[in-house]
matplotlib code that plots the C-alpha trace (Angstrom):
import matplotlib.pyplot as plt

x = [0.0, 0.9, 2.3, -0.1, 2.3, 5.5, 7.3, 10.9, 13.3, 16.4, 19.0, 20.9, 24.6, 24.7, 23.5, 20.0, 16.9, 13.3, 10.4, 9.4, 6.0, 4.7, 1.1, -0.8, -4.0, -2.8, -0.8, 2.9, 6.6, 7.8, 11.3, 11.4, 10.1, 12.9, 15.5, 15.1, 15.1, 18.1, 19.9, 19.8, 22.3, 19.8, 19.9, 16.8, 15.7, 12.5, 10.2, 9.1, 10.2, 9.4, 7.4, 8.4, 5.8, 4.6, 7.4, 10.4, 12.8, 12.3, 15.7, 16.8, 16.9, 17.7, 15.1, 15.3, 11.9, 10.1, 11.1, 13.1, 10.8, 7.8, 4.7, 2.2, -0.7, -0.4, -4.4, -5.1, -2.8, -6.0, -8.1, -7.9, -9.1, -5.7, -3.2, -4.9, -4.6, -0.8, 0.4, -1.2, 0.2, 3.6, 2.9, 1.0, 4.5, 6.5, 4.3, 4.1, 7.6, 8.3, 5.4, 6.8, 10.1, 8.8, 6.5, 3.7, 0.1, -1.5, -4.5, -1.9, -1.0, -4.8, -5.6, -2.3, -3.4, -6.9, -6.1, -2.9, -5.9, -9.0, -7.8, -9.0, -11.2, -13.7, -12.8, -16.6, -16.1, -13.2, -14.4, -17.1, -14.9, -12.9, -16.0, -13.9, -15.3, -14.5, -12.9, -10.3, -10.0, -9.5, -6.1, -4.7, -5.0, -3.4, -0.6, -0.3, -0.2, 2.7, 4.9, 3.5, 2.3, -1.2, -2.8, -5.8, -8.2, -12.0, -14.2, -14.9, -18.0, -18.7, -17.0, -17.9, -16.0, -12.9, -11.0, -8.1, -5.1, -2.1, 0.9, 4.5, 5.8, 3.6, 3.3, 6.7, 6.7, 3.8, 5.9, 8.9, 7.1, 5.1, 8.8, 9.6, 6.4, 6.8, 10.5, 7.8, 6.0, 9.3, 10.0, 6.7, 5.9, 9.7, 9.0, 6.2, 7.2, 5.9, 3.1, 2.1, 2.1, 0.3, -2.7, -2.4, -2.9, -5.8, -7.5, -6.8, -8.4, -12.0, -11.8, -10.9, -13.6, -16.1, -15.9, -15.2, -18.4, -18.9, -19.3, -23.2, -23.0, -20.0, -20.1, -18.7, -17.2, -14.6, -13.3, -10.5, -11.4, -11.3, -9.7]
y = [0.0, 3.3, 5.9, 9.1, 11.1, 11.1, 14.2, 15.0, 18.2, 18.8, 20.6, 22.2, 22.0, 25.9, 23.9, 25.9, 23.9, 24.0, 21.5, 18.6, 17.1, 14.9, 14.1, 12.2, 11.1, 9.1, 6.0, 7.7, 6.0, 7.8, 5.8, 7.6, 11.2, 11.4, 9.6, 12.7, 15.2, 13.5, 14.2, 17.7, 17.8, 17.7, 15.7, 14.3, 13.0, 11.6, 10.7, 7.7, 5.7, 6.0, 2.9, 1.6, 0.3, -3.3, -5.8, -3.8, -3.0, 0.3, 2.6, 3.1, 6.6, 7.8, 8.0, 10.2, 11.6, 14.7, 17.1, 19.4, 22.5, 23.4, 21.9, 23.6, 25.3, 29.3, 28.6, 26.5, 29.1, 30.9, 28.3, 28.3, 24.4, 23.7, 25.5, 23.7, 20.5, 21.0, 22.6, 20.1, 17.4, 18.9, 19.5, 15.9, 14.4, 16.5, 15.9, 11.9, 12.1, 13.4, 11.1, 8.0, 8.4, 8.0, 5.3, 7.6, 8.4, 11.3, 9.4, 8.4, 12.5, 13.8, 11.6, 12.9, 16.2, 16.1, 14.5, 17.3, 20.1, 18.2, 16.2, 12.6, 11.2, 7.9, 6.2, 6.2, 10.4, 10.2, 8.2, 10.6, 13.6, 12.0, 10.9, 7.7, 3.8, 2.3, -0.2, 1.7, 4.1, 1.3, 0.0, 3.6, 3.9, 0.5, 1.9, 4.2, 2.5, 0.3, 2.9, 4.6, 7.8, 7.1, 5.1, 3.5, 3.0, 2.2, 5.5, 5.0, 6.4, 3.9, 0.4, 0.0, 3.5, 3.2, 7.0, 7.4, 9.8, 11.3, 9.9, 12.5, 10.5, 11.1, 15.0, 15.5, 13.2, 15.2, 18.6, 17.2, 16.3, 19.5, 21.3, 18.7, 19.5, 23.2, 22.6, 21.3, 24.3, 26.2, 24.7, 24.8, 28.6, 30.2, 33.0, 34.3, 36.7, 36.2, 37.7, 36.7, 33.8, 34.5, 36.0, 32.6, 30.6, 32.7, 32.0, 29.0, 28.1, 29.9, 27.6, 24.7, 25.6, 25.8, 22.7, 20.6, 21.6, 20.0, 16.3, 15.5, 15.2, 17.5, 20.6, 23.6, 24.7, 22.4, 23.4, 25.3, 28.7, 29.8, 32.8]
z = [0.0, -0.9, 2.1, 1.9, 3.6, 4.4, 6.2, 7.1, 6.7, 4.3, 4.0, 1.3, 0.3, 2.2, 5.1, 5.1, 6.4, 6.0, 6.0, 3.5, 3.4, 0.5, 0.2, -2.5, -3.1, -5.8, -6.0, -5.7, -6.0, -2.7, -3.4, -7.0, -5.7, -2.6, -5.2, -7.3, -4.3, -3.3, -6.8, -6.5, -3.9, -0.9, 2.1, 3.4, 7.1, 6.9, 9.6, 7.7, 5.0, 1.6, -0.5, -3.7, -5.8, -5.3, -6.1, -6.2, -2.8, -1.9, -1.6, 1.9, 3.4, 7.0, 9.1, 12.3, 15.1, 14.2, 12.3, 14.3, 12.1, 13.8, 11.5, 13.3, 10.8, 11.4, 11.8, 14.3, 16.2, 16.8, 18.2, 21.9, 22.3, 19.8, 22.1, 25.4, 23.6, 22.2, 25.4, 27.8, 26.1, 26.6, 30.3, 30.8, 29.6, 32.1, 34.8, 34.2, 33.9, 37.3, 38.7, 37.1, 38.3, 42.2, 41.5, 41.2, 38.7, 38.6, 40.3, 43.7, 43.6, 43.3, 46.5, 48.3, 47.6, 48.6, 52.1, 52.4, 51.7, 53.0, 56.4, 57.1, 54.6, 54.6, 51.7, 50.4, 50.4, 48.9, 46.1, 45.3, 45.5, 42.7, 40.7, 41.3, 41.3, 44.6, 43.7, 41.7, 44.9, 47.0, 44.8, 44.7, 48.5, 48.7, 46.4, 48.9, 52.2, 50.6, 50.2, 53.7, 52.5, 53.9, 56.5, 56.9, 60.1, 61.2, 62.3, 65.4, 65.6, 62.4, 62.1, 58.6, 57.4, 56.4, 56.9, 54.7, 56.7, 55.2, 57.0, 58.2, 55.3, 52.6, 53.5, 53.2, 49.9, 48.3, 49.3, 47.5, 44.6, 44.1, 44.4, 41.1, 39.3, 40.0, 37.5, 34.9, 35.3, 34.8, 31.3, 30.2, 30.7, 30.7, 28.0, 30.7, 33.2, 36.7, 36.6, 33.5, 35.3, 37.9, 35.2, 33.4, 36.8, 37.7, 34.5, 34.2, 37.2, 36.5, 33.7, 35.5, 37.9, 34.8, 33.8, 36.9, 39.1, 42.5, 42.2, 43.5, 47.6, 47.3, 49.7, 47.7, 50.3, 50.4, 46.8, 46.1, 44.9, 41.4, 41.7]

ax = plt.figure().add_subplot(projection="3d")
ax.plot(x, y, z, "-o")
ax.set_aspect("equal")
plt.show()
């Protein structure tokens, strides 16, 4: 089968760059096309290899990751869903990163965070806080307990609650790791100045706020404000 696209950069004998992208809606020799390109004293790095037609061995050509040009459509620039969606998944990748490397998810950090803010909570509240099935609750607390950065205990007052406590351990674990995300943060938004920074956050959380109401059962009061 023919490849519909095939992207890469090049560089001339000068050793200027810039972008290469072939697409085809037609059946194309990719292996002939670059062959050609590669005869007129360019060198190519392609982010996939090119086809030759059926029954012949395509030609070889280096491939390397992304090309190192940005390929981003000046258009989308505009759309504020498109920016959300490129720049969280650059921060998603530094935050998993720094979450990964302790042993961590994202889901193990939420419920240290929420007991840090919160205090004490039954593991039933807890669940509903995070819009969370129990069971999956109940094997990210158990994560937890493993490692000691929570403990679990009967309410007294109820025997068949279970209350969920942040341990000395897992505060100080949850401090050092917020100083480790707050690096990713760093990278992320570096050409902002601080209180650009502090604007951003601010919206960003009247956003967040928007579209994360209070799970049902949920007092209010016990969010975090928007502002």
């Amino acid at each position: 089968m023919d490849q519909p696209v095939i992207s890469g950069t090049a560089h001339d004998p000068s050793g200027t760059r810039f972008a290469v992208v072939g697409i085809s809606n037609m059946p194309t020799d990719w292996a002939q096309v670059f062959r050609s390109l590669a005869g007129a004293d360019l060198t190519l790095t392609l982010t996939a290899p090119p086809l030759a037609p059926e029954g012949t061995t395509p030609e070889r050509v280096p491939v390397s990751g992304p090309p190192s040009m940005s390929m981003t459509p000046p258009s989308v620039l505009g759309l504020n869903a498109y920016l959300m969606y490129a720049i969280g998944k650059a921060a998603r990748r530094r935050l998993q990163d720094r979450l990964t490397s302790r042993g961590l998810r994202l889901w193990h950090l939420t419920v240290l965070a929420i007991l840090a803010d919160l205090g004490p909570q039954a593991k039933t509240v807890l669940a509903a806080r995070l819009d969370m099935n129990a069971s999956d609750l109940v094997k990210i607390v158990n994560d937890l307990v493993k490692t000691g950065h929570v403990d679990c205990d009967r309410d007294p007052d109820d025997r068949r609650r279970v209350v969920v406590r942040l341990t000395p351990a897992g505060r100080s674990a949850l401090a050092e790791l917020n100083a480790d995300i707050a690096t990713a943060d760093d990278e992320l938004l570096g050409p902002l100045t601080p209180e650009e920074r502090d604007t951003l956050a601010s919206l960003l959380r009247r956003v967040h706020h928007h579209l994360d109401p209070s799970p049902a059962g949920t007092p209010a009061a016990t969010r975090p404000h928007p502002g």
